[in-house]
C-alpha positions as CSV (number, residue, x, y, z in Angstrom):
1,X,188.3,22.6,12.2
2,X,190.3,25.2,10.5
3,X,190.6,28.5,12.4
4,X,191.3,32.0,10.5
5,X,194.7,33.3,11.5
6,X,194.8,36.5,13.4
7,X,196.6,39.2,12.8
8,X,199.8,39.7,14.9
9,X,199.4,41.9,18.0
10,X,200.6,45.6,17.5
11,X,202.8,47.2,20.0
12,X,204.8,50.0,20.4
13,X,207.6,50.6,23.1
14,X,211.0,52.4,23.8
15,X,213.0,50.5,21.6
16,X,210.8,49.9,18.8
17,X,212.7,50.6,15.2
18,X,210.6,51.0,12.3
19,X,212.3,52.1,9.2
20,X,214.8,54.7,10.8
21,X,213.0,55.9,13.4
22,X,214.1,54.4,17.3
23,X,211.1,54.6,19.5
24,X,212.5,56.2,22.6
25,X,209.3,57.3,24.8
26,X,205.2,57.4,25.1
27,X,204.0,61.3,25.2
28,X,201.0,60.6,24.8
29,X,197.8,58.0,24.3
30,X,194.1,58.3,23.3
31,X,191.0,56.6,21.9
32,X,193.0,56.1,18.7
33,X,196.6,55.8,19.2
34,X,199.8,56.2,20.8
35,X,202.4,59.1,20.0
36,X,206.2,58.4,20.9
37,X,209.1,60.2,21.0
38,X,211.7,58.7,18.5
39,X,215.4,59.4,17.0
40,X,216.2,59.6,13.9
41,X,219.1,57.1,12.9
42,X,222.1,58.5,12.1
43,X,221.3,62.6,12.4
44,X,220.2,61.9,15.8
45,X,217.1,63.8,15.0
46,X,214.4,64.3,17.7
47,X,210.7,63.4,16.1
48,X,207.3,62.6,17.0
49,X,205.2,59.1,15.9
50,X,202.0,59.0,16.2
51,X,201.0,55.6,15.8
52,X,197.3,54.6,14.5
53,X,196.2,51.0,14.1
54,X,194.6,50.3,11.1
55,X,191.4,48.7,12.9
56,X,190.7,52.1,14.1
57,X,190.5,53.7,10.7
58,X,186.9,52.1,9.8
59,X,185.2,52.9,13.4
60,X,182.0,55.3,13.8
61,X,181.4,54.9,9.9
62,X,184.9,55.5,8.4
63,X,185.0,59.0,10.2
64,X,188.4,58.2,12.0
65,X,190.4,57.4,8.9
66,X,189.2,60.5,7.1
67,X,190.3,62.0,9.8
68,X,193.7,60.8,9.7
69,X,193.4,61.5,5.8
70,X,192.5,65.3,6.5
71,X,195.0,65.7,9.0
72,X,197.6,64.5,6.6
73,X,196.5,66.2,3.9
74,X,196.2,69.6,5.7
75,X,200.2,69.1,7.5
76,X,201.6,68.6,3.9
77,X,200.0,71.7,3.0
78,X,201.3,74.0,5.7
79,X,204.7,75.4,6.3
80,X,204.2,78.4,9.3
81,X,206.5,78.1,12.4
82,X,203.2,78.3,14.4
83,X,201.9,74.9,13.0
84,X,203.2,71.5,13.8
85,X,205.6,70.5,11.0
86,X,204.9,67.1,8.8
87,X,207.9,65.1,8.4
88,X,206.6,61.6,6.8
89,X,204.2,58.6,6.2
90,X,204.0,55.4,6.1
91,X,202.2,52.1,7.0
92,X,202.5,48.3,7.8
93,X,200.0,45.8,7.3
94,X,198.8,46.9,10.5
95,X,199.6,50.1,11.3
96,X,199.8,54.0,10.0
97,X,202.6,56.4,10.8
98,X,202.7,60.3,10.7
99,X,206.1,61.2,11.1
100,X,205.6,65.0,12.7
101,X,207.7,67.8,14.3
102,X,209.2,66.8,18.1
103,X,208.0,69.6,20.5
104,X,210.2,69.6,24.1
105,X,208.3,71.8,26.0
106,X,204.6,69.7,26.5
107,X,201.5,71.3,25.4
108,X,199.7,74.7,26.4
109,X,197.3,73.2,29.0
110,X,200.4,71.8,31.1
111,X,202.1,75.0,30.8
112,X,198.7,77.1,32.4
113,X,198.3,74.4,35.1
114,X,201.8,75.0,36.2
115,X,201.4,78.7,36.3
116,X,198.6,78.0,38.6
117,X,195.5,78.0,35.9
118,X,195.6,82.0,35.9
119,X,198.2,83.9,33.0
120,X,198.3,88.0,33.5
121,X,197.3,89.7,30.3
122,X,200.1,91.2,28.6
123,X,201.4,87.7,28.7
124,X,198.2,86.2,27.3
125,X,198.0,88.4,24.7
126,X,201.5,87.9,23.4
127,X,200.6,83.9,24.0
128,X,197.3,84.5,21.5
129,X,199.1,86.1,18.7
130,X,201.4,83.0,18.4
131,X,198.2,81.2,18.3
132,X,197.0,83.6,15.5
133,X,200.1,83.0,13.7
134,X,199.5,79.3,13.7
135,X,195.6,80.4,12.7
136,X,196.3,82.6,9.9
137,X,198.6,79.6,8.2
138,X,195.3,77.3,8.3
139,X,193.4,80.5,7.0
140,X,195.4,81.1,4.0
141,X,194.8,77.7,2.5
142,X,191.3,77.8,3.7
143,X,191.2,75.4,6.7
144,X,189.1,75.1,9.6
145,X,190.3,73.9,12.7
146,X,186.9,72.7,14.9
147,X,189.3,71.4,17.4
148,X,191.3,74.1,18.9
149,X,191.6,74.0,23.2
150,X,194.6,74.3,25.2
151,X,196.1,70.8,24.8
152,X,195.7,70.5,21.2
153,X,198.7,73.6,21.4
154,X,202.2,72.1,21.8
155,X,205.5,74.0,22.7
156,X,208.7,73.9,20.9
157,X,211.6,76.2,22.3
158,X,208.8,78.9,23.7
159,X,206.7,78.6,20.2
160,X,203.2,78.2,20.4
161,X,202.6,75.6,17.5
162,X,199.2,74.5,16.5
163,X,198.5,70.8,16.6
164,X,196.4,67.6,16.3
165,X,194.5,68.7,12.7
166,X,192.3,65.5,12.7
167,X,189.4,67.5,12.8
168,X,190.2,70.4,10.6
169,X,188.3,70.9,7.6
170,X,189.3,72.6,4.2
171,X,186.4,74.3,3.3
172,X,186.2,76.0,-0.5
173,X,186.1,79.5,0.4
174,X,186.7,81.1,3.9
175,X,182.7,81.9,4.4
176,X,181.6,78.4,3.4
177,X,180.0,76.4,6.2
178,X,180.0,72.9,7.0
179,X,177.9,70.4,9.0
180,X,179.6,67.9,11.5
181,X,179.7,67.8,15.1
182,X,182.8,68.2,16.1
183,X,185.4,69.4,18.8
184,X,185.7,69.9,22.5
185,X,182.2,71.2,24.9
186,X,183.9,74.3,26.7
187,X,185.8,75.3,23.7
188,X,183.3,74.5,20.4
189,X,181.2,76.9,19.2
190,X,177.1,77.6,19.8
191,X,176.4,76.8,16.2
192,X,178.7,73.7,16.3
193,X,176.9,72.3,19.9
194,X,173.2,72.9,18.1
195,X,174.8,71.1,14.3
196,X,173.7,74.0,12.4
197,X,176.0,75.0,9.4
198,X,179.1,76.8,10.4
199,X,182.5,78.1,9.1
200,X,185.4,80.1,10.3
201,X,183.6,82.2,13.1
202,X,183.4,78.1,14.7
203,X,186.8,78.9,15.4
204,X,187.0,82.6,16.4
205,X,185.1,81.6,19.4
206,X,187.3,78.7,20.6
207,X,190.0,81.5,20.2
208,X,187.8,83.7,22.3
209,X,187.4,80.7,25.1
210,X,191.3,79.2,25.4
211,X,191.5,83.3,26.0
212,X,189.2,83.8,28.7
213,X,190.4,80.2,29.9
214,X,193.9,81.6,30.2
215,X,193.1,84.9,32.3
216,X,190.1,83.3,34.0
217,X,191.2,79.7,34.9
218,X,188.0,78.2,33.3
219,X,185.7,78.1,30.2
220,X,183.9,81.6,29.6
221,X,180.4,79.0,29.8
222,X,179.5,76.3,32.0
223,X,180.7,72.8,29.8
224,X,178.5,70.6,32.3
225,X,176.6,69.5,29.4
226,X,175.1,70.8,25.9
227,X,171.5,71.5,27.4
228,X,173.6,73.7,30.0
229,X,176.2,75.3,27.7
230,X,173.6,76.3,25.4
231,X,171.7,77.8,27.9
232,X,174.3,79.3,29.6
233,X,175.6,81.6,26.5
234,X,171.9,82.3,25.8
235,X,171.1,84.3,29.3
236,X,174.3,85.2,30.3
237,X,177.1,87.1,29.3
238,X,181.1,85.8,29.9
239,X,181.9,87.0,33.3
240,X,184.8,89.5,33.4
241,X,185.1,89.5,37.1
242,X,185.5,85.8,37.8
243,X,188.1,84.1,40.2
244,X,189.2,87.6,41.2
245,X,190.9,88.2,37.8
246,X,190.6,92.1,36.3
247,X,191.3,92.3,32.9
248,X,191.4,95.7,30.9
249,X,188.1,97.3,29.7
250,X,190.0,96.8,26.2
251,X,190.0,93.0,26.2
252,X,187.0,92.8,28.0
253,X,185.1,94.2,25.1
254,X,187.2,92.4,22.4
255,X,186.7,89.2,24.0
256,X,182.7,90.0,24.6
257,X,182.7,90.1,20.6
258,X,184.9,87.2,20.5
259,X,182.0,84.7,22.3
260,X,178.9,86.0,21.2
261,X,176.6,83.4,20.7
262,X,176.0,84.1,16.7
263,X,178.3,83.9,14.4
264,X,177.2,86.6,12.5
265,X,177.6,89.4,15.1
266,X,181.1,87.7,16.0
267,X,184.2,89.3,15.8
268,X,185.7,89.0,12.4
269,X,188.9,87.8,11.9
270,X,190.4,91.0,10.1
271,X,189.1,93.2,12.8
272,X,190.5,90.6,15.5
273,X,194.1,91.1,13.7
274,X,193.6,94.8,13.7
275,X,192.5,95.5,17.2
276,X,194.8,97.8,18.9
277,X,195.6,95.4,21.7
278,X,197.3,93.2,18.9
279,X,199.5,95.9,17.6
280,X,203.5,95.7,17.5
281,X,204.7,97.5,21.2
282,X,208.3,99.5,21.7
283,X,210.2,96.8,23.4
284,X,212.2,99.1,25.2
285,X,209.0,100.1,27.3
286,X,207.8,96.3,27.8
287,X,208.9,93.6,30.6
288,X,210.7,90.9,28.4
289,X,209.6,87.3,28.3
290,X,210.7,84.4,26.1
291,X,206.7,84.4,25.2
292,X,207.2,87.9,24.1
293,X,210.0,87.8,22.1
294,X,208.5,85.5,20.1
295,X,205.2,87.1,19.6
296,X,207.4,90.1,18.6
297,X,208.9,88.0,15.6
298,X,204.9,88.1,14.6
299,X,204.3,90.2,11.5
300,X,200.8,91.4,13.3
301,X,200.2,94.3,10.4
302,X,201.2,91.7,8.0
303,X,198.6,89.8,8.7
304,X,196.0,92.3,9.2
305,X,196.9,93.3,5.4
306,X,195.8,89.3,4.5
307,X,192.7,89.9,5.9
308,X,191.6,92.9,4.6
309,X,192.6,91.4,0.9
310,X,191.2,88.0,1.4
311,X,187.5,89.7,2.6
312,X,184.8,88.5,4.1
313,X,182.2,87.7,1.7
314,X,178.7,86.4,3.0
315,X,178.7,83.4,0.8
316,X,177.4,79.9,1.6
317,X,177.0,76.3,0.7
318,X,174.5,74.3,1.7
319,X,176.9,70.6,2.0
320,X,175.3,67.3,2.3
321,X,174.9,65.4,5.2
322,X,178.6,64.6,6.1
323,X,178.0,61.5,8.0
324,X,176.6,59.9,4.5
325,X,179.7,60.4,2.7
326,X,181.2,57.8,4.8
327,X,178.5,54.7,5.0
328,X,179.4,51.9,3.7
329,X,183.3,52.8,3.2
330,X,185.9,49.9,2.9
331,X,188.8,51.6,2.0
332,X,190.2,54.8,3.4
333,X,191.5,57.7,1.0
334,X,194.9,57.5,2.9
335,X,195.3,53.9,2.1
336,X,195.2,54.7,-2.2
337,X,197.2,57.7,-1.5
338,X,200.1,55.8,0.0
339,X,201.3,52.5,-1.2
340,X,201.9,50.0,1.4
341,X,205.3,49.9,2.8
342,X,206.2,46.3,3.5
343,X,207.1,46.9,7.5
344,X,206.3,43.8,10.1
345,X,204.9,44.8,13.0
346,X,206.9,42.7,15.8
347,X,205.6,41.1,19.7
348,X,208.9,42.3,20.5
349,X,208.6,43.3,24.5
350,X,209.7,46.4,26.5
351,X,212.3,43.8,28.7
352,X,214.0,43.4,25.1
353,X,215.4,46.6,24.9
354,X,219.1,46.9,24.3
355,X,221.3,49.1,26.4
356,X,222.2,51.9,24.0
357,X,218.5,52.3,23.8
358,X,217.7,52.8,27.7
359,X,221.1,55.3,27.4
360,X,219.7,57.0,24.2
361,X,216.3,57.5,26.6
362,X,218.3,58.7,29.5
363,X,220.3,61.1,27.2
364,X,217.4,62.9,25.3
365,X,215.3,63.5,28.7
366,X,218.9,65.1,29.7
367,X,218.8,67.0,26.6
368,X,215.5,68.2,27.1
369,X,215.6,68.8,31.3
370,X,218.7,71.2,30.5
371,X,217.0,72.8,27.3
372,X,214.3,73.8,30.5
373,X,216.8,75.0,32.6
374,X,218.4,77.5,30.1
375,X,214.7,79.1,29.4
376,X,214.1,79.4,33.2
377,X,217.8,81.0,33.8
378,X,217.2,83.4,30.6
379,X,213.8,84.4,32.1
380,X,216.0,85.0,35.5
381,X,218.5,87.3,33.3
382,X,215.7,89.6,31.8
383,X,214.2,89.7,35.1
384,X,217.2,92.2,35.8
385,X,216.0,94.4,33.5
386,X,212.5,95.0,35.0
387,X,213.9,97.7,37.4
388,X,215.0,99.6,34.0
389,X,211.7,98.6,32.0
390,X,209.8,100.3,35.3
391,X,211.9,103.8,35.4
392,X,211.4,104.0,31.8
393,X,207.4,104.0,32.0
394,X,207.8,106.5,34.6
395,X,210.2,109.0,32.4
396,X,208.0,108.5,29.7
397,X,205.4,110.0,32.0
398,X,206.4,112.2,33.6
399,X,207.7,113.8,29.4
400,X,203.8,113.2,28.7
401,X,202.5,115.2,31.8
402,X,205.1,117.6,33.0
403,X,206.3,121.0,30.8
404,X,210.1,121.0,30.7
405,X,210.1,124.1,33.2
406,X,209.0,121.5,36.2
407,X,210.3,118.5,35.3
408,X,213.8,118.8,33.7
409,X,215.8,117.6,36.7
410,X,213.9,114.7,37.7
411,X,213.5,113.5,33.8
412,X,217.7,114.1,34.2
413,X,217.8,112.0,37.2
414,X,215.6,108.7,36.2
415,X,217.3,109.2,32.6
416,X,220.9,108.8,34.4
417,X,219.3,105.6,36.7
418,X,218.5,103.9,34.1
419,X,221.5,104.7,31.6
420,X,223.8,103.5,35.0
421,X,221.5,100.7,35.2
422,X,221.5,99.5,31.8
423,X,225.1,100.0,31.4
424,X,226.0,98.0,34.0
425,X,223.9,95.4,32.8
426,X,224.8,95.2,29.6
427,X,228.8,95.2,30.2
428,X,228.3,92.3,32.8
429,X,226.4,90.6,30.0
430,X,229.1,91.1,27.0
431,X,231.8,90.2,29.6
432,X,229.4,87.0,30.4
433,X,229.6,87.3,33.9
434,X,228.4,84.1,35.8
435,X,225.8,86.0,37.5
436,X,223.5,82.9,38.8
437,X,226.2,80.5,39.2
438,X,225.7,77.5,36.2
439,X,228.8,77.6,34.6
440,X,227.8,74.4,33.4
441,X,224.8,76.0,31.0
442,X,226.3,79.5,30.9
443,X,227.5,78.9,26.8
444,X,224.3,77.1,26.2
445,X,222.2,80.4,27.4
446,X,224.6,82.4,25.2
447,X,224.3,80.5,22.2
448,X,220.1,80.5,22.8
449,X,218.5,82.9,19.7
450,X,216.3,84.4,22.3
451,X,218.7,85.8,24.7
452,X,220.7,86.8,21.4
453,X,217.8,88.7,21.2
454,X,217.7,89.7,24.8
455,X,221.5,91.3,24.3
456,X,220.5,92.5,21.2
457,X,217.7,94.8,23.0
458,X,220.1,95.7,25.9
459,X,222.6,97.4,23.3
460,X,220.0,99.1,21.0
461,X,218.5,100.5,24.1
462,X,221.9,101.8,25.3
463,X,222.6,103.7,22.7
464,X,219.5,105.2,22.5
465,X,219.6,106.0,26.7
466,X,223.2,107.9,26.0
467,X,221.5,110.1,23.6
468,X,218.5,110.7,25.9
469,X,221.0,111.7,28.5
470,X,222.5,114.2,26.2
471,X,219.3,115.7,25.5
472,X,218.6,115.7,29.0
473,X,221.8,117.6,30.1
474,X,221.1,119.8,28.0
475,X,217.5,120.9,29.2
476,X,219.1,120.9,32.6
477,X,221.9,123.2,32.7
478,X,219.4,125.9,31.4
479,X,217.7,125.7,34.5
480,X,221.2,125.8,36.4
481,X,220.6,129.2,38.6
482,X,217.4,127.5,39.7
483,X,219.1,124.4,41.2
484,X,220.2,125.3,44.8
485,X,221.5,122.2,46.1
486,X,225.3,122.0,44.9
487,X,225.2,117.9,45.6
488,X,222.4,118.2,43.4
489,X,224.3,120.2,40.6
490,X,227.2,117.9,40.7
491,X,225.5,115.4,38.4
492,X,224.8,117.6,35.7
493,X,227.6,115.6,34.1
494,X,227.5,112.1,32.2
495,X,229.2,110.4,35.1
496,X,227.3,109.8,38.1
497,X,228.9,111.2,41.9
498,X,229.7,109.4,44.4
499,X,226.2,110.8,46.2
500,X,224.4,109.8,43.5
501,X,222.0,107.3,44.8
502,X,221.1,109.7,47.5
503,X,220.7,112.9,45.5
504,X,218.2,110.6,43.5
505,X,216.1,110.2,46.2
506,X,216.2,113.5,47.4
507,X,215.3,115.2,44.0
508,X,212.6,112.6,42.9
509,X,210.9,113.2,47.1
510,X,210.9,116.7,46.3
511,X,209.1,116.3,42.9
512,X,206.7,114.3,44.5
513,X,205.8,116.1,47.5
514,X,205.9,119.9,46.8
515,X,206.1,120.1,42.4
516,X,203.2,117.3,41.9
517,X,200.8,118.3,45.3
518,X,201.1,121.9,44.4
519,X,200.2,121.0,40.6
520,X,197.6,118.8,41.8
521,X,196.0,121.7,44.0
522,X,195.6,123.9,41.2
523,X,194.4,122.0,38.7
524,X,190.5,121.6,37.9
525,X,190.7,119.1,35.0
526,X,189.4,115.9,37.2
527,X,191.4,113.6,34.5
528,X,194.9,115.4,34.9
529,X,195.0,115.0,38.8
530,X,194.2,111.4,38.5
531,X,197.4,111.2,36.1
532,X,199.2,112.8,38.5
533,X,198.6,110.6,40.9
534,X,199.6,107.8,39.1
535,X,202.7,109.2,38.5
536,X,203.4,110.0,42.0
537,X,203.0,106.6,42.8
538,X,205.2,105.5,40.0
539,X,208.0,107.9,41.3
540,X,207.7,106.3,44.9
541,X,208.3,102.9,43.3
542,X,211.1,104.2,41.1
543,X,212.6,105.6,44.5
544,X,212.4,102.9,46.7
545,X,212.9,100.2,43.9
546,X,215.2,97.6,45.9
547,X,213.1,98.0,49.1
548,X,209.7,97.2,47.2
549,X,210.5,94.8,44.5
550,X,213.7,93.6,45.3
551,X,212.6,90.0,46.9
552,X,209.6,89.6,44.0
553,X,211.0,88.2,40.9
554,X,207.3,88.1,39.8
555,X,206.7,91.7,39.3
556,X,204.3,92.5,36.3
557,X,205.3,96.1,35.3
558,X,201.8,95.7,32.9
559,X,199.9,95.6,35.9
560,X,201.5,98.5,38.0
561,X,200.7,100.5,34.8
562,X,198.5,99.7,32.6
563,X,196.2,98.1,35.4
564,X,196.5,101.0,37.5
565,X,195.1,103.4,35.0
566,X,191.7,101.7,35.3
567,X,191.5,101.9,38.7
568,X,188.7,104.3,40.4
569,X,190.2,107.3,41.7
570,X,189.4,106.1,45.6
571,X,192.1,103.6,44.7
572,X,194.6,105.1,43.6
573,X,194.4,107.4,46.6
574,X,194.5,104.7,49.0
575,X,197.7,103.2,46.8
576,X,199.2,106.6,47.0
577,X,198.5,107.2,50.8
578,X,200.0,103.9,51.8
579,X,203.2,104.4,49.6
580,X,203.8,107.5,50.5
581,X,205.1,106.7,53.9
582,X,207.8,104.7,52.6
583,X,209.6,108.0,51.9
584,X,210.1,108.7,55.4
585,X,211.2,105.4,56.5
């Protein structure tokens, strides 16, 4: 009895070669492949694999290899820093290989579990418009995602890059609509969940749910099952409260529009780009994140301007049923695309591997475990500049609030903090003083673009602190006969006395308790005494800096401003009453 011979048994493992690629290590495995790490031969070359038997391809009706197919299709069409990079293609008798971009940093779900499920906003924010980077790359050639959630986002050197395109669609206009149920419960749209027609708005509101996901720590509605999720968004609105989290009334109401349940009141994608929350910031004034300096490289109005020209046309085509389009298929697109490159597949085992591949292993994770170690001790350097960042805020209001006549020393005195401050940074930063001790990583920080960037910032905003000091003199010494203190005249000068740290104190306490209560006594605008209790609170911090902050390396300066803003009155009395009495300790 003759029996048909099978075909040889595929496996991948560290150690694999196939063409010039070295498998090195699994990152990842699902339902219809593996993905490995691999090296390049020769360069050295860090890539991703992701491997796809060719079995797979004709499973649920063909819908697996078109997806493969689209996926490839859509990578070769995009070139955006925000999008995971296609390298190559090929296949074995067996097997199909997308060659794609190696990211080192996981993907974005890791990275909110491990900062405890629960991202502050200004960092969320900057986070999304990396994502919306990545989106408007897809947008410009038409594609739709259907599959965006947190772990379908991977991280390359702090970029945000947009991955696993399986499911994205390229529709023929940006307002056409498709049928297909597709994507992730928790994330997916209304219109998706119920298989009506949808188009780009599908993916507006998975933006809107990784978002609320991020601030919130879960899904904006219950993902328990479709009867639930669909009943959920039609009684309830997303709750803005939840887990404890407060969230400005801002985002609250752009995220509202974000997730409402249809498409055609939805945000729009221009207007999303063109919110005010999405707008370019001064740098100078904002606490500086490797997250943030990358967002900054974001062209926001740019993009806005792409919008606004590409329109939003109500236009729509009715498709046929999807699922029909693959009965009865044999041969996958990808396969007539792509001739067959003659590669064996091998039963080659894991205990087979050579030497210099177990060192090349041990060598990359090395690599990438130090790479890790440079972001967290660059995140430790800007840290030192919060203290500047938080002064800053408070000069700036204290020039919004306060006429000249009331305010010129104080505005002198934070302006000469933070010009000391900021000096003294910047010169143990040019002189590349080992301030944390890892002499061993010390040139590898230096040579990272971002804290290029970092130093970059710390000089610009020198400069422009010397001139403000200038200014400042200058409004001071017109108001000389009204300063009675002689310690507190000596540092009408650029240089700072040897009382200086004192005579701070004393002038900023003075401002606060007699100049600000007596203001806030007379004035009857309800509006203007809440903003000058904010700054009084803001001027205790900026005087006892080192006592209050000086342990946390988690301050968010966002959150002791913006935050505090939208607070009711009651507390921000209670925050001033209590910090008050640090001013007599």
């Amino acid at each position: 009895m003759l029996h048909s011979q099978q075909p040889p048994k595929i496996q991948n493992y560290p150690g694999k070669r196939v063409l010039n690629y070295t498998f090195l290590k699994e990152l990842g495995k699902g339902a219809f492949g593996q993905v490995f790490s691999a090296k390049v031969d020769k360069t050295s070359d860090l890539v991703a694999i992701k491997c796809v038997p060719k079995a797979k391809l004709s499973e649920h009706r063909g819908i697996v290899g078109q997806l493969l197919d689209s996926e490839i299709e859509v990578l070769r069409q995009i070139n955006s820093e925000h999008v995971i990079k296609f390298i190559n293609f090929f296949q074995s008798e067996n097997q199909c290989y997308i060659v794609l971009e190696f990211c080192n940093s996981g993907d974005f779900e890791q990275l909110w579990i491990k900062r405890g499920k629960k991202i502050p906003e200004n960092e969320v924010i900057a986070y999304m418009k990396q994502v919306l980077a990545g989106m408007q790359a897809l947008h410009e050639k038409n594609i739709l995602h259907r599959d965006l959630k947190l772990p379908n986002i991977l991280i390359h050197n702090s970029t945000l890059k947009i991955a696993d395109l399986g499911f994205c669609k390229q529709l023929k206009d940006q307002n056409q609509h498709e049928h297909l149920f597709l994507g992730s419960l928790g994330n997916m749209a209304p219109e998706i969940v119920e298989q009506k027609p949808y188009g780009m708005a599908a993916d507006m509101f998975s933006i809107g749910s990784m978002f609320y996901q991020l601030l919130f720590g879960s899904f904006p509605f219950t993902n328990l099952n479709e009867k639930a999720f669909l009943e959920d968004i039609r009684t309830n609105k997303p709750n803005f409260r939840k887990n404890g989290v407060s969230i400005s009334s801002q985002l609250e109401l752009l995220l509202y529009k974000m997730l409402m349940k249809d498409p055609r009141d939805r945000l729009k994608w221009s207007e999303l780009y063109s919110h005010p929350l999405m707008k370019q910031k001064e740098m100078r004034y904002q606490q500086l994140s490797l997250n943030l300096l990358q967002a900054e490289q974001i062209n926001v109005e740019k993009i806005g301007k792409f919008y606004e020209n590409k329109g939003q046309q109500e236009t729509f085509e009715n498709s046929n049923d999807f699922m029909k389009k693959f009965d009865g298929m044999k041969q996958q697109q990808i396969l007539k695309k792509d001739n067959p490159i003659n590669i064996k597949e091998t039963e080659l085992l894991p205990d087979l591997q050579d030497e210099q591949v177990k060192l090349e292993i041990t060598e990359t994770e090395k690599q990438i475990e130090d790479l890790k170690k440079v972001e967290e001790l660059i995140e430790k350097y800007m840290r030192l500049r919060d203290q500047i960042v938080y002064l800053s805020r408070t000069l700036n209001e204290i020039n919004t609030l306060i006429s000249e006549k009331y305010s010129a020393l104080p505005f002198l005195f934070l302006i000469k903090k933070i010009f000391k401050l900021n000096d003294s940074l910047t010169r143990a930063l040019l002189d590349k003083q080992n301030i944390f001790r890892v002499a061993d990583l010390l040139d590898k920080v230096y040579q990272n673009p971002h804290f290029q960037k970092f130093l970059s910032q710390m000089l610009d905003d020198q400069q422009f602190y010397e001139s403000l000091l200038q200014f400042a003199l200058r409004g001071a010494k017109s108001f000389w006969d009204e300063i009675q203190d002689k310690n507190w005249q000596k540092e009408l000068t650029i240089e700072c006395s040897a009382q200086f740290n004192q005579n701070f104190k004393e002038v900023l306490n003075d401002f606060i308790i007699r100049t600000l209560s007596e203001k806030k006594e007379k004035e009857k605008n309800p509006k203007v005494i809440e903003q000058y209790i904010e700054l009084q609170i803001h001027l205790i911090d900026c005087c006892c800096y080192e006592r209050v902050y000086q342990n946390d390396q988690k301050i968010n300066i966002m959150e002791q401003f913006d935050a505090l803003y939208e607070k009711p009155l009651k507390i921000k009395n209670d925050i001033f009453s209590e910090k008050v009495q640090l001013l007599f300790l």
